[in-house]
C-alpha positions in Angstrom: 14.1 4.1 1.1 11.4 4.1 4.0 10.2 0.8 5.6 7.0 0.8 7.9 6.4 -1.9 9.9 4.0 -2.5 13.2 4.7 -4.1 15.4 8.1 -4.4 14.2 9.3 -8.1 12.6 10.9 -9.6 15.2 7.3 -10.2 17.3 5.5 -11.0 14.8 6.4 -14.9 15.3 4.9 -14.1 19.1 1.7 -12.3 17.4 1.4 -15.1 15.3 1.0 -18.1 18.4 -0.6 -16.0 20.2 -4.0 -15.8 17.7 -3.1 -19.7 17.4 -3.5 -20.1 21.0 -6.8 -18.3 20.7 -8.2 -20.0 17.6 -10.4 -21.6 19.9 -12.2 -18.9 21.2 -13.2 -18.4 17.3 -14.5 -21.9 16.9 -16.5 -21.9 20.0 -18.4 -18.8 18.4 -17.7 -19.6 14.2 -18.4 -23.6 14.3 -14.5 -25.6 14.6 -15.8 -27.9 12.0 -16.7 -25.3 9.9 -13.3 -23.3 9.7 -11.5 -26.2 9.9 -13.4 -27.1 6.1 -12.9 -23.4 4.9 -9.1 -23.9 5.7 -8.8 -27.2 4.2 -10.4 -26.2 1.1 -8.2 -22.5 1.2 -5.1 -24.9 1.3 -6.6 -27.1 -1.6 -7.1 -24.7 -3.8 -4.0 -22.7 -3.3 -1.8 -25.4 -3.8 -3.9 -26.2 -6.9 -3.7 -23.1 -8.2 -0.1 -22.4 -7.6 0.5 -25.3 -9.8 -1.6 -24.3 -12.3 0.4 -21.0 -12.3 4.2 -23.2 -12.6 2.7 -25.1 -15.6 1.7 -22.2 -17.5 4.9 -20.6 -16.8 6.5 -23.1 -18.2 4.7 -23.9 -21.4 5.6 -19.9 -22.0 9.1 -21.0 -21.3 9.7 -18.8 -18.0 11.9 -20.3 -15.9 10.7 -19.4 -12.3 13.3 -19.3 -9.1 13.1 -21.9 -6.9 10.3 -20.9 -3.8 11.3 -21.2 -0.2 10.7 -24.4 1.7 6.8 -24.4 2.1 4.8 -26.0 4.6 1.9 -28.2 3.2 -0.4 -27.9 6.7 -1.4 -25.4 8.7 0.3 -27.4 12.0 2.0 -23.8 12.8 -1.0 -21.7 11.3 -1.9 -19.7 7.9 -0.3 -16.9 7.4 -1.7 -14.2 4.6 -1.5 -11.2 2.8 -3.7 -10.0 -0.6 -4.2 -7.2 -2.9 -5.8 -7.0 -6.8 -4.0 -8.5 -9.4 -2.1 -5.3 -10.7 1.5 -4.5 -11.5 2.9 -4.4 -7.4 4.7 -1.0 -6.7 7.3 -1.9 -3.8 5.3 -1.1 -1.3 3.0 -3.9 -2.3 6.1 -6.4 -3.2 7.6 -5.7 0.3 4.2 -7.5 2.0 4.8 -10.5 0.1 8.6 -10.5 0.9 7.2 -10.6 4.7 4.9 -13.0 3.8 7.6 -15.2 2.3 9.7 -14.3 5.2 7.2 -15.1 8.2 6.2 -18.6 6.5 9.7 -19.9 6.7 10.7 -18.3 9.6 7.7 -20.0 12.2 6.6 -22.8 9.4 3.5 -21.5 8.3 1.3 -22.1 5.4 1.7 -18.7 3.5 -1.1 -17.3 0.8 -1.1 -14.3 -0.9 -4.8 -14.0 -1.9 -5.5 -12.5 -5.3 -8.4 -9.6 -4.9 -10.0 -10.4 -8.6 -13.7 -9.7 -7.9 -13.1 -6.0 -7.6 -13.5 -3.7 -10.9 -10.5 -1.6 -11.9 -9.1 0.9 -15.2 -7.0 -1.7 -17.3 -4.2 -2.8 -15.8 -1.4 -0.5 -16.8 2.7 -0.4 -16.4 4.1 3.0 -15.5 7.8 4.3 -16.0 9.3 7.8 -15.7 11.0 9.7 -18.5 12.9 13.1 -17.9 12.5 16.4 -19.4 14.9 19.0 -18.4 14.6 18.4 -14.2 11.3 17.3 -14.3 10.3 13.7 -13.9 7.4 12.9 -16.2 5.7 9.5 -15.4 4.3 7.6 -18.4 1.5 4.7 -18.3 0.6 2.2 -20.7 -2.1 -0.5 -20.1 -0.8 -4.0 -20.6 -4.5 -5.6 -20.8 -6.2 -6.2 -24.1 -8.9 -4.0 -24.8 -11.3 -6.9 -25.4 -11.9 -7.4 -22.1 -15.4 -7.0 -20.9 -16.9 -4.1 -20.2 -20.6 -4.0 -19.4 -22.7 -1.8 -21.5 -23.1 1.6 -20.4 -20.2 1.7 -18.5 -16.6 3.2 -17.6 -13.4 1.8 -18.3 -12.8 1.5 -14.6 -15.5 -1.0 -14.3 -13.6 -3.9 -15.3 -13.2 -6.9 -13.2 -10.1 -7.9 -12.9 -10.9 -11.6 -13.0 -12.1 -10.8 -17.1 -8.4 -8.8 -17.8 -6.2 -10.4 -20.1 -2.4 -9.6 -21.7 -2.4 -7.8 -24.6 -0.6 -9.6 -27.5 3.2 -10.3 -28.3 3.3 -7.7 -30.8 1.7 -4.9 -28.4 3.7 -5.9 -24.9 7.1 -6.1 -26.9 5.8 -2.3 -28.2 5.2 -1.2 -24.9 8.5 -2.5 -22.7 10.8 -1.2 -26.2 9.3 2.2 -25.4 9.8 1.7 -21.6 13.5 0.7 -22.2 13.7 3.8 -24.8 12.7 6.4 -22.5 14.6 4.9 -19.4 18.1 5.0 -21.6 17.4 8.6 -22.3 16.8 9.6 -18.9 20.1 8.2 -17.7 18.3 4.7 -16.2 20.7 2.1 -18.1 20.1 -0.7 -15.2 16.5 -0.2 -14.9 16.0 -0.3 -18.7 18.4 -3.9 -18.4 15.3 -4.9 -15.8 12.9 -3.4 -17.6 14.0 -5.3 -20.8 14.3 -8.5 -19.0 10.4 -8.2 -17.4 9.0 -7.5 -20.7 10.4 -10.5 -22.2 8.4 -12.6 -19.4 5.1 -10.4 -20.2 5.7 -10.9 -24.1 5.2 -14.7 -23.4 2.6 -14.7 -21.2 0.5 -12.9 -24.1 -3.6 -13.6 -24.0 -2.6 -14.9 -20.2 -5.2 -14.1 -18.0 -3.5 -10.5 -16.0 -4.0 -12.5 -12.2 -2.3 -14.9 -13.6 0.5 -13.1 -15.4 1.3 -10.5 -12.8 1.7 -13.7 -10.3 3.8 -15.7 -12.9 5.8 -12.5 -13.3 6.7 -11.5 -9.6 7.7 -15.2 -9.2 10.1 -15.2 -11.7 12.0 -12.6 -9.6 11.3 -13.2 -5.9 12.6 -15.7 -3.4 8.4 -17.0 -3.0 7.9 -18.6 0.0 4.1 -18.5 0.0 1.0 -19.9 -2.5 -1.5 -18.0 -4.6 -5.0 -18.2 -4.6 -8.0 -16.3 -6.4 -10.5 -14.8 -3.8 -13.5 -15.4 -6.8 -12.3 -19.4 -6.8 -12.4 -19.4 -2.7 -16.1 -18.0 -2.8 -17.5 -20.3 -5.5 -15.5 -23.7 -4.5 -15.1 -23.6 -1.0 -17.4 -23.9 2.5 -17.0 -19.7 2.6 -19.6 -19.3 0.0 -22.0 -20.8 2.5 -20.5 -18.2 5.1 -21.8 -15.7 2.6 -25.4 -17.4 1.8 -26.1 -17.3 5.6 -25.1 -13.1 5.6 -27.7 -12.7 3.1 -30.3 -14.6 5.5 -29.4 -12.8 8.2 -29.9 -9.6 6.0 -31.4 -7.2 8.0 -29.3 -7.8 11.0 -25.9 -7.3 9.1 -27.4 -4.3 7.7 -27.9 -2.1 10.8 -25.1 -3.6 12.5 -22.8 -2.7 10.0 -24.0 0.8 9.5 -24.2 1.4 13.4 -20.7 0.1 13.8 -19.7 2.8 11.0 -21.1 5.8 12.9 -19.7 4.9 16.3 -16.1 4.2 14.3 -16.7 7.6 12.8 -17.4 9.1 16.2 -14.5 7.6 18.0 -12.0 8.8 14.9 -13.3 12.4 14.6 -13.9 11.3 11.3 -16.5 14.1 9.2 -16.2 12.5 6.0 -19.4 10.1 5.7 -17.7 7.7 2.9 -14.9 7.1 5.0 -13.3 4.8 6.1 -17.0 3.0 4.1 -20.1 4.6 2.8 -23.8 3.8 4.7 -25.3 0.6 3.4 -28.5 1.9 2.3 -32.2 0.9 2.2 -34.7 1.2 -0.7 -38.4 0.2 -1.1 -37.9 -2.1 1.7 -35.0 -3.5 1.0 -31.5 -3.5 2.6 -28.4 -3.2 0.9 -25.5 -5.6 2.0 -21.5 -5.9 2.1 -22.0 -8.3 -0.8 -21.5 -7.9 -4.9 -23.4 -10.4 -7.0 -21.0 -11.5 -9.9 -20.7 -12.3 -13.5 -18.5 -13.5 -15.6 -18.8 -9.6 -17.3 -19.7 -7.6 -14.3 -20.9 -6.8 -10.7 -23.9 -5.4 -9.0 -24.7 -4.9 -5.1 -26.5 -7.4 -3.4 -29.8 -6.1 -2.2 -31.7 -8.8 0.8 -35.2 -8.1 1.3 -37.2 -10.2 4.3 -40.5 -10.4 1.8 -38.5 -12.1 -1.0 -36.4 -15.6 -1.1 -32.6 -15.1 -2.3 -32.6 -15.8 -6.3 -29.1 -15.5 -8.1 -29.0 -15.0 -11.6 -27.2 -18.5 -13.3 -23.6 -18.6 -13.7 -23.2 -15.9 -10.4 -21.9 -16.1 -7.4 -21.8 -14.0 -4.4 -18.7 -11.5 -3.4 -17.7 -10.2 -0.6 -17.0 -5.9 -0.3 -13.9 -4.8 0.8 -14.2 -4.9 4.6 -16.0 -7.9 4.5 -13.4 -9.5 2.7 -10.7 -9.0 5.0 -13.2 -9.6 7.9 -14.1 -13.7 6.3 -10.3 -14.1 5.5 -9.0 -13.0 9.2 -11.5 -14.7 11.6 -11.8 -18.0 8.9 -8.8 -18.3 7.3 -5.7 -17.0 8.3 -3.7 -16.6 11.8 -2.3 -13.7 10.6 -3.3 -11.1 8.0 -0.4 -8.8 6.4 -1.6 -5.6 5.6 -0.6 -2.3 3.5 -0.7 1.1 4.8 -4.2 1.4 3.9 -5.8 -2.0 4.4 -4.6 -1.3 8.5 -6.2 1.6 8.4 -9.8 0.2 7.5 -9.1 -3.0 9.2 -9.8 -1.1 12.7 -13.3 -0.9 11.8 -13.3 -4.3 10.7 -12.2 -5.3 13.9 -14.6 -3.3 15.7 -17.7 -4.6 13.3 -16.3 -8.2 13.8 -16.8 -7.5 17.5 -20.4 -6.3 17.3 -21.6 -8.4 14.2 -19.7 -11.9 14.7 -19.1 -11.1 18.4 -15.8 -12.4 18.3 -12.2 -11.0 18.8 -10.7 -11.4 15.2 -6.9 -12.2 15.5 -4.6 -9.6 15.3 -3.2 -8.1 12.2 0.3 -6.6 11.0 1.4 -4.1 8.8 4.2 -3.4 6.0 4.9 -0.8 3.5 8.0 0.5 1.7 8.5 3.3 -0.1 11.4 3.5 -2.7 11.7 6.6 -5.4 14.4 6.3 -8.6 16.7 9.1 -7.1 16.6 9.1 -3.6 19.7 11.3 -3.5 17.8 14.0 -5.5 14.3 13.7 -3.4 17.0 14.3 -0.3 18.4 17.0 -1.7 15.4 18.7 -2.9 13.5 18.4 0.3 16.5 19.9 2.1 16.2 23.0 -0.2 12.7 23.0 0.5 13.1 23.3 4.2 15.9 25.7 4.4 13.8 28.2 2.2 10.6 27.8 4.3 13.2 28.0 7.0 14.1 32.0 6.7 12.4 32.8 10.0 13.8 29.9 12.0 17.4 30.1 10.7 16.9 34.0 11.8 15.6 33.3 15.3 17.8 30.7 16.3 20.9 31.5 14.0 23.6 29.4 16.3 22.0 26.1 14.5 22.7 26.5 11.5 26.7 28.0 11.9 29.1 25.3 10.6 26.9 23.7 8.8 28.1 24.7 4.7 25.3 27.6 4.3 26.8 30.7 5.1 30.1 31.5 2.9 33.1 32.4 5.4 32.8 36.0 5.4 28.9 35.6 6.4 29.9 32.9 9.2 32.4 35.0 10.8 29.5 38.6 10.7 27.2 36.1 11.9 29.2 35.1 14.7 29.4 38.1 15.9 25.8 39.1 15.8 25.0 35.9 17.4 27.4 36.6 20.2 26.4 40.2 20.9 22.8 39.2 20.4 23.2 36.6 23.1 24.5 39.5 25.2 22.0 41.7 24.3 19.3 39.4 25.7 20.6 39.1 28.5 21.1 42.3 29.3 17.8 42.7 28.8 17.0 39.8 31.4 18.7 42.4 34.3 16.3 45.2 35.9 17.9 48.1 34.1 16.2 51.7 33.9 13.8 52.2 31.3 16.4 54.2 29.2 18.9 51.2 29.4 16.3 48.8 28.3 15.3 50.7 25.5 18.4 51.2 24.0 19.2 47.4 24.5 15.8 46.3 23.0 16.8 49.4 19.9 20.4 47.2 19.3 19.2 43.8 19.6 16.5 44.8 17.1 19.4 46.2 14.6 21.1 43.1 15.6 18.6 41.0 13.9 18.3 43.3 10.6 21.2 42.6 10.5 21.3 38.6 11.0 18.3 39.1 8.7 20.1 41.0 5.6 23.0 38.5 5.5 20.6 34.9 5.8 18.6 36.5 3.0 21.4 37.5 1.0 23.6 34.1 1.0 22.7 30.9 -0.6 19.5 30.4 1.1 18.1 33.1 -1.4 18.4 30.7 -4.0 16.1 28.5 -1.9 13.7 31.3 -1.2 13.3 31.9 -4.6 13.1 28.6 -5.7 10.6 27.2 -3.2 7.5 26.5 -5.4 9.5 25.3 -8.2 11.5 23.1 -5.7 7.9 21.9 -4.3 7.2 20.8 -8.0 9.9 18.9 -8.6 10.2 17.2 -5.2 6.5 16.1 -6.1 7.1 14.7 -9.2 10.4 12.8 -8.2 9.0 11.6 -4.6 6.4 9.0 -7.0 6.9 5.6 -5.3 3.9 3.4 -7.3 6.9 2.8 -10.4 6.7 -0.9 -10.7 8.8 -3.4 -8.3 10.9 -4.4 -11.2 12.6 -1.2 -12.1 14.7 -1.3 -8.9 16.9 -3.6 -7.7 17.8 -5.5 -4.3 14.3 -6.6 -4.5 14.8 -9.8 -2.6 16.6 -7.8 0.4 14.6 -6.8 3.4 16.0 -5.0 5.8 18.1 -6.1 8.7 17.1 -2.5 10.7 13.6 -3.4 10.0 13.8 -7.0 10.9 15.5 -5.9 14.3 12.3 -3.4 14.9 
């Protein structure tokens, strides 16, 4: 298991009151009345729609654990994490662990906001099964295939918000062949979990997938944090005016955006010209912004043109893009904003763009990952093989390393010894002025020294390792897959003291 975490846990409480202590500086610059309205509403709604997410777990006869205490103001601030509705790997599940973790630990109001205006492939469930040594990961989609797709396009341009569960029949069908394939590969307790999860999927059948994949990481965490759905906070709260005023301020947002893009580029060596965003670009006089327009069926991006008045089709709304998404929810909504690997690595251009188009200091985020593999004793043990047989050359050179250490067989330890010790001598004989015939007859026996060092490394164990390298690269790639779902491992409610101590 490997935790990242930055700054580490324990000042995060500090982080936390110091952007409350500077929530000020934001209002002066954003309108205090006006966040104060966005947050209100954020709180409303989540608490609504939390709510809403206990009732319909319990008319599908879930029983969900009891949440942590949770605060019902913002007194000791908002803190937040988000992510699209799909099936969380543990990476994802460890941020709302924090989540639930820093909300009782300082007080907070804790959201986790649910990402469903982007498009994605239906939403699927993967699980490993093996064959011979390898690890073969298997996927199945657990949304119906009825959910809309605009004509024309690719299965991958599905909004999430328009994803539902696939029925009783077809979920039970799909877990019975997870739990199948886990058995025969030797995973009894992670088919028990697996077995347990689909019967909570198989009753949220024809649910709406945001709100069965938050129903079912409930019914297995210690929650200490709300839910809300991004598309509900655009359309029902103050932060769709936020967005109404961007798309005045069009031509503005457009150049800053783009200039603040190059000059991140710049400053990150970065070549790649999509990354960590593509350009916004221009067309017939027209600028294209941040900013989707959405339908109940699909999305399209906003274009603002200064010779035109904003018209949104009926039954729309506006969207924010990923940076500007995180960019809304950090300087109007939260105090703190948890973050994946990922998300903190495009959130430094956020920060930077929030600077130059908001021209404020956007509080500071965190962030958390975890990665966590079915076998971590056999990704151990192959990535040790792979090291010692890309090792050859160093295990040569510096042979004393590696002597007591279970490689060499006795008979190869105690030659090697030897070599080692009158190699040692060797060099530093060759250290002292000699004459040129000394030296070359030292420089002849060190070099038949390491032959020989050479011959017997090549010829113990390690050949094995040698041989095996590419295979062993193989394997250790297909067995080092951390996206398995959160529910196929266990201690999922356990974070970790080491990590909490930084």
């Amino acid at each position: 298991m490997s935790d990242v975490v930055v700054p580490p846990y324990t000042s995060w409480a500090t982080l936390l009151q110091g952007n409350i202590d500077g929530r000020a500086r934001l209002a002066a610059v954003l309108g205090d009345t006006r966040i104060e309205e966005i947050r209100a509403g954020l709180m409303d709604r989540a608490r609504s729609y939390s709510q809403r997410l206990a009732r319909i777990a319990n008319e599908r006869g879930i029983t969900l654990g009891d949440p942590e205490p949770l605060s019902d103001d913002d007194q000791h601030g908002i803190v937040m994490a988000g992510h699209q509705p799909v099936v969380f790997h543990p990476g994802l599940f460890f941020k709302t662990e924090l989540l639930s973790r820093l909300a009782r630990d300082t007080r907070a109001f804790g959201i986790h906001v649910v990402i469903d205006t982007d498009e994605g492939s239906a939403c699927e469930v993967s699980w490993p099964r093996i064959e011979g040594e390898q690890l073969v990961v298997r996927r199945a989609a657990i949304v119906s295939a009825e959910s809309k797709v605009p004509d024309g396009s690719s299965p991958d341009q599905i909004l999430y918000s328009t994803q539902r569960i696939k029925t009783r029949e077809e979920i039970k069908e799909i877990f019975a062949e997870v739990q199948s394939d886990l058995r025969a590969s030797g995973f009894a307790d992670e088919a028990e979990r697996a077995r347990r999860m689909g019967e909570i999927y198989t009753n949220l059948a024809g649910c709406p997938l945001a709100a069965a994949n938050s129903i079912a990481r409930w019914g297995v965490e210690r929650r200490g944090y709300r839910e809300v759905l991004l598309s509900t906070l655009l359309k029902e709260t103050s932060l769709g005016g936020v967005l109404r005023e961007l798309t005045r301020d069009g031509e503005r947002l457009f150049h800053s955006y783009n200039e603040s893009l190059e000059r991140y580029r710049e400053e990150h060596s970065i070549k790649n010209a999509a990354n960590p965003f593509p350009n916004l670009k221009t067309r017939n006089g027209s600028y294209e912004l941040p900013l989707w327009v959405v339908t109940d069926k699909e999305r399209k991006p906003f274009w603002s043109s200064a010779s035109q008045s904003i018209q949104l089709p009926d039954d729309s709304y506006l969207a924010t893009r990923g940076s500007i998404t995180t960019m809304l929810l950090r300087a109007y909504c939260s105090d703190i904003f948890i973050h994946g690997l990922g998300g903190g690595k495009y959130d430094r251009f956020v920060t930077m763009f929030a600077s130059e188009y908001l021209r404020v200091e956007l509080p500071g985020f965190v962030v958390a990952s975890r990665t966590r593999v079915l076998d971590e004793g056999r990704v151990e043990s192959l990535s040790a093989a792979i090291r010692r047989g890309r090792s050859i050359k160093e295990i040569v050179s510096h042979t004393q390393r590696y002597l007591g250490t279970g490689i060499f067989s006795e008979s190869e330890e105690a030659q090697l010894r030897g070599l080692v010790a009158n190699r040692a001598k060797l060099r530093e004989e060759l250290s002292i002025t000699l004459s040129a015939e000394q030296r070359s007859a030292a420089a002849h026996a060190l070099n038949q020294a390491n032959r020989e060092v050479r011959e017997i490394v090549q010829g113990s164990s390690l050949r094995r390792d040698v041989e095996g390298l590419y295979r062993n690269e193989n394997l250790l790639e297909r067995w080092s897959y951390r996206e398995f779902p959160y529910f196929l491992f266990e201690d999922l409610n356990e974070t970790s003291s080491v990590v909490l101590a930084g």
